[in-house]
N, C-alpha and C positions, 0 to 999 in steps of 0.2 A: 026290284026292276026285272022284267019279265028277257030272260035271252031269248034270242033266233032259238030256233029249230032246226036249223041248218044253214050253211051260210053256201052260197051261190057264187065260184069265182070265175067268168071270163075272160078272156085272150086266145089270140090268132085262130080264131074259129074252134077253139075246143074249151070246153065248160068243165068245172069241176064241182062237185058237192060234197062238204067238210059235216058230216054230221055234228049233232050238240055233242055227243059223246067223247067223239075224239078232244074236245076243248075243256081246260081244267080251269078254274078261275079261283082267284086269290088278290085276297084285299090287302092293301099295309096303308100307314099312314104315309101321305105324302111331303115331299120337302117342296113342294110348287107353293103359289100364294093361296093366300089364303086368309091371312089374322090374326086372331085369336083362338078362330072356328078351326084352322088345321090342327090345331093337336087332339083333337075331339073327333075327327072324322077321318075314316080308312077311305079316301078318294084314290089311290094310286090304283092301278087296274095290273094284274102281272096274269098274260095267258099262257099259258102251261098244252103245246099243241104234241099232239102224240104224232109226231111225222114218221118216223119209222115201223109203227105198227098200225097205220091209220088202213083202211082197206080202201076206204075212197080215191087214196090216189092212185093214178097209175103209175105204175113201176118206172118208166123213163123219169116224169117230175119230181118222184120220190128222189130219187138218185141224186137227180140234178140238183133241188132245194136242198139234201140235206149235205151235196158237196160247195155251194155255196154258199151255204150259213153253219157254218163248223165251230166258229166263233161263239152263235146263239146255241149251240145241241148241248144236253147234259149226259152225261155217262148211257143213260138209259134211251137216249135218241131221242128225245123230247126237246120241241124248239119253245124257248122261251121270248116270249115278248111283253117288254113293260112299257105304261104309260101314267105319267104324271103331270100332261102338260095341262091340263086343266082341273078347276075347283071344283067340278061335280064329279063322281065316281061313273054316272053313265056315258057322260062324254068321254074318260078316259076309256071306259069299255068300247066304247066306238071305234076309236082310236086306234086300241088294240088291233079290232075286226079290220083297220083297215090297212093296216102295217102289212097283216098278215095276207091279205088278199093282193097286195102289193109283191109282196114276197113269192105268193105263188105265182102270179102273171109273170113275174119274169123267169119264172121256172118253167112256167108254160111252152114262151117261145124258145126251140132249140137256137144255140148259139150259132150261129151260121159260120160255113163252112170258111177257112182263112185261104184265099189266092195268093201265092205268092208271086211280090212284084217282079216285074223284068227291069234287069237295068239295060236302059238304052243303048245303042251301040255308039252312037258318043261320046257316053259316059266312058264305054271301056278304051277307047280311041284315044280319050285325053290323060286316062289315068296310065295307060301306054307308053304315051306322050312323054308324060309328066317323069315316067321311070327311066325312060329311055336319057332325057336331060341331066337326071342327077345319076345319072352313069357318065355322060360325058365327063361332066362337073368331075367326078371324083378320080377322071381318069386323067384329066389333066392337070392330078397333085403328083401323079406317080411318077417316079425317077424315068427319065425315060431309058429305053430297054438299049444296048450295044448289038 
C-alpha cells in the first residue's frame, strides 16, 4: 500500500505539514474480526509519530499536543497511535492518519483564556443573610448574660 507523502492538518486558520518521515509504521496481528483470515494477517496499524523531534511543528503545538497526550508519549517523546478497528490494514492506516490529525487540530487551537465568574451581589446579600440568621439561632441557646 502506497503512504502519503506528507499528511496536511488544518484548524483555526493555521495548516500544518507532518512529513512521511516523521511517521513510523508497524504492523501486528489484530484481535478485531475477522475469521479464520485474522490469524494469518498483520491488519492492526500502530503509528509511531516522532512529536518531540518533528521539525514541522511549531513549537507552541508541539508543547501543547505533547502536554496533552502524555498518556500516548514513550520515553523517547514519540506519540503512539493504534488502530484495529477494521479487517483491512489500509483502512486501519487511515484511521491512524486520522486520530492523529484529530489530535493535532486540537492542539492547534490555543485553549482559551478562563474568565472568572462574578458572583452576584445577591448572592452575597443572601449568604449574609443566611449568617446573620444562624447567628441569631445560636445566640438564642446562650445563658443569658447578668
Amino acid at each position: 500500500m502506497a503512504r502519503p507523502r506528507q499528511t496536511v492538518i488544518e484548524a483555526g486558520g493555521r495548516s500544518v505539514v507532518i512529513p512521511a518521515e516523521a511517521l513510523e509504521w508497524q504492523f501486528a496481528r489484530s484481535a478485531g474480526p475477522g475469521g479464520q483470515h485474522v490469524n494469518r494477517t498483520s491488519s492492526k496499524a500502530v503509528l509511531r509519530f516522532q512529536a518531540s523531534r518533528c521539525p514541522a511543528l511549531p513549537e507552541d503545538i508541539r508543547q501543547r499536543l505533547l502536554a496533552r497526550e502524555r498518556s500516548r508519549l514513550t520515553i523517547d517523546g514519540d506519540l503512539l497511535i493504534s488502530s484495529q478497528r477494521h479487517r483491512e490494514q489500509p483502512r486501519n492506516v487511515a484511521d491512524c492518519l486520522a486520530k492523529l490529525s484529530a489530535l493535532i487540530e486540537r492542539a492547534i487551537l490555543p485553549p482559551k483564556k478562563r474568565r472568572p465568574t462574578r458572583i452576584p451581589r445577591s448572592a452575597k446579600a443572601a449568604r449574609l443573610e443566611a449568617k446573620k440568621r444562624r447567628g441569631s439561632t445560636k445566640q438564642l441557646r446562650q445563658k443569658p448574660t447578668e
